[in-house]
N, C-alpha and C positions, 0 to 999 in steps of 0.2 A: 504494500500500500504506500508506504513512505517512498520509495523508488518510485514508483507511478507518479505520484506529485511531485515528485523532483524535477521526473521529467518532463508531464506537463507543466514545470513553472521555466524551463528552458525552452519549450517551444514559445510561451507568451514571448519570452526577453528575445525570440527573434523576431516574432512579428512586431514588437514595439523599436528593433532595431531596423526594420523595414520602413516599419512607418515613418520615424525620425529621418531614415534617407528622403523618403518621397516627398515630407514636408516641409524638409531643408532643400531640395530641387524646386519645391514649386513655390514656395516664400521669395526663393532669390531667386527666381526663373527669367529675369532680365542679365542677372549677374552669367548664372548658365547660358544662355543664349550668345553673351558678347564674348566670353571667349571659347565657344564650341564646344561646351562639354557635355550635350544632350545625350549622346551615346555614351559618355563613361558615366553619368547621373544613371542613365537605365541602366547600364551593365552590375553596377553595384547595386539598386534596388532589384533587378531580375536574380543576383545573386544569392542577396539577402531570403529574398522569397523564396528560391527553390531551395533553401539549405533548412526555411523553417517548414518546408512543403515535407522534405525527404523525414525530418526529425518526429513529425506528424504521424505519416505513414507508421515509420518506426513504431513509434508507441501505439498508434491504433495495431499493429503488427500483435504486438508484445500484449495487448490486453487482451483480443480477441483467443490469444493462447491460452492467457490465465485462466477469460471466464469460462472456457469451453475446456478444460482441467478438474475447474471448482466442479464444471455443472456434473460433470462426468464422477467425479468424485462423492457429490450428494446423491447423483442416481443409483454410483452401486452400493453407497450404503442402503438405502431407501430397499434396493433389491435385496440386499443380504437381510434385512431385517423381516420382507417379507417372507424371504426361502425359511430362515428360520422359527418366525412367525408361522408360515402355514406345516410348520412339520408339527411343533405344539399344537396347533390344531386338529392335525390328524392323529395325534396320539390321545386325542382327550383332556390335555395338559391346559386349554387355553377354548374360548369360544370365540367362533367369528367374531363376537361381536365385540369381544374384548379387542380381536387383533386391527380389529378397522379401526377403534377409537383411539389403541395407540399407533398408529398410524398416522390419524389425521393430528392430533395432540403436536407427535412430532409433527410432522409438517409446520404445523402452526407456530410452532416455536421456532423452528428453524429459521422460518420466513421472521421473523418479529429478532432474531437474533443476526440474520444478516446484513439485517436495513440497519443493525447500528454501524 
Protein backbone atom coordinates (compact mmCIF):
# COMPACT_ATOMS: atom_id res chain seq x y z
CA UNK A 1 0.00 0.00 0.00
CA UNK A 2 2.69 2.57 1.11
CA UNK A 3 4.65 1.76 -2.35
CA UNK A 4 1.59 2.37 -4.35
CA UNK A 5 1.21 5.83 -2.98
CA UNK A 6 4.78 6.57 -3.34
CA UNK A 7 4.27 5.91 -6.50
CA UNK A 8 1.35 7.45 -7.38
CA UNK A 9 2.76 10.64 -5.46
CA UNK A 10 5.66 10.55 -8.24
CA UNK A 11 3.49 10.38 -11.18
CA UNK A 12 1.53 13.66 -9.61
CA UNK A 13 5.29 15.50 -9.35
CA UNK A 14 5.45 14.70 -13.20
CA UNK A 15 2.51 15.83 -14.29
CA UNK A 16 3.00 19.01 -12.07
CA UNK A 17 6.59 19.14 -13.75
CA UNK A 18 4.77 19.14 -17.09
CA UNK A 19 2.53 21.50 -16.22
CA UNK A 20 5.13 24.00 -14.93
CA UNK A 21 6.80 23.43 -18.46
CA UNK A 22 3.75 24.37 -20.58
CA UNK A 23 2.98 27.24 -18.37
CA UNK A 24 6.21 28.63 -18.35
CA UNK A 25 6.15 28.39 -22.45
CA UNK A 26 2.89 29.89 -22.79
CA UNK A 27 3.27 32.84 -19.90
CA UNK A 28 6.41 33.86 -21.93
CA UNK A 29 5.31 32.69 -25.38
CA UNK A 30 6.49 36.17 -26.88
CA UNK A 31 9.93 35.57 -25.20
CA UNK A 32 9.70 31.70 -26.86
CA UNK A 33 8.79 32.87 -30.12
CA UNK A 34 11.60 35.74 -30.41
CA UNK A 35 14.26 33.59 -30.04
CA UNK A 36 12.82 30.13 -31.73
CA UNK A 37 12.57 27.92 -29.15
CA UNK A 38 8.84 26.49 -29.98
CA UNK A 39 10.21 23.14 -30.75
CA UNK A 40 12.70 22.79 -27.75
CA UNK A 41 9.48 24.22 -25.33
CA UNK A 42 7.41 21.14 -26.96
CA UNK A 43 10.38 18.66 -26.92
CA UNK A 44 10.72 19.07 -23.10
CA UNK A 45 6.91 19.23 -22.38
CA UNK A 46 6.38 16.03 -24.87
CA UNK A 47 9.20 14.72 -22.73
CA UNK A 48 7.87 15.48 -19.59
CA UNK A 49 4.45 13.85 -20.52
CA UNK A 50 5.57 10.66 -21.92
CA UNK A 51 7.92 9.90 -18.92
CA UNK A 52 4.70 10.71 -16.41
CA UNK A 53 2.55 8.80 -19.23
CA UNK A 54 5.07 5.57 -19.03
CA UNK A 55 5.34 5.81 -14.89
CA UNK A 56 1.24 5.65 -15.14
CA UNK A 57 1.05 2.65 -17.05
CA UNK A 58 3.78 1.30 -14.75
CA UNK A 59 1.67 1.50 -11.76
CA UNK A 60 -1.78 0.83 -13.39
CA UNK A 61 0.76 -2.38 -14.46
CA UNK A 62 1.62 -3.08 -10.81
CA UNK A 63 -1.81 -2.61 -9.30
CA UNK A 64 -3.93 -4.59 -11.68
CA UNK A 65 -1.28 -7.42 -10.43
CA UNK A 66 -1.87 -6.95 -6.89
CA UNK A 67 -5.72 -6.71 -7.07
CA UNK A 68 -6.07 -9.73 -9.31
CA UNK A 69 -3.44 -11.74 -6.58
CA UNK A 70 -5.76 -10.33 -3.54
CA UNK A 71 -8.89 -11.22 -5.44
CA UNK A 72 -7.52 -14.65 -6.26
CA UNK A 73 -6.27 -15.06 -2.86
CA UNK A 74 -9.85 -14.26 -1.12
CA UNK A 75 -11.55 -16.74 -3.65
CA UNK A 76 -9.40 -19.66 -2.71
CA UNK A 77 -9.90 -19.15 0.80
CA UNK A 78 -13.67 -18.59 0.25
CA UNK A 79 -13.24 -22.17 -1.63
CA UNK A 80 -11.33 -23.82 0.87
CA UNK A 81 -13.79 -22.86 3.53
CA UNK A 82 -16.58 -24.02 1.57
CA UNK A 83 -14.74 -27.76 0.59
CA UNK A 84 -14.20 -27.88 4.16
CA UNK A 85 -17.47 -26.52 5.01
CA UNK A 86 -19.42 -28.93 2.99
CA UNK A 87 -17.53 -32.06 4.05
CA UNK A 88 -18.84 -31.02 7.83
CA UNK A 89 -21.93 -31.05 6.33
CA UNK A 90 -21.89 -34.38 4.87
CA UNK A 91 -20.78 -35.81 7.86
CA UNK A 92 -23.60 -34.48 10.04
CA UNK A 93 -20.99 -32.26 11.91
CA UNK A 94 -22.56 -28.86 10.67
CA UNK A 95 -26.06 -27.94 8.88
CA UNK A 96 -26.50 -26.01 5.72
CA UNK A 97 -27.78 -23.61 7.28
CA UNK A 98 -25.01 -23.15 9.67
CA UNK A 99 -22.45 -23.33 6.78
CA UNK A 100 -24.36 -20.45 4.53
CA UNK A 101 -24.41 -18.19 7.52
CA UNK A 102 -20.82 -18.55 8.10
CA UNK A 103 -20.20 -17.93 4.98
CA UNK A 104 -22.18 -14.89 4.26
CA UNK A 105 -20.98 -13.41 8.03
CA UNK A 106 -17.55 -13.96 6.49
CA UNK A 107 -18.07 -12.37 3.48
CA UNK A 108 -19.40 -9.46 5.28
CA UNK A 109 -16.61 -8.98 7.27
CA UNK A 110 -14.26 -9.33 4.83
CA UNK A 111 -15.89 -6.64 2.79
CA UNK A 112 -16.20 -4.12 5.95
CA UNK A 113 -12.43 -5.15 6.72
CA UNK A 114 -11.01 -4.39 3.21
CA UNK A 115 -12.72 -0.94 2.79
CA UNK A 116 -10.47 0.04 5.73
Amino acid sequence: GRRMKDRYGKVRELHAKATSFAEQALTCIRTVQQFVMEDYESKQYNEAINSAHAESIQNAKLSALFRSAMGMVVNLALLCVLGYGGKLVSSGAMTPGDLASFVMYSVMMGTNVSSI
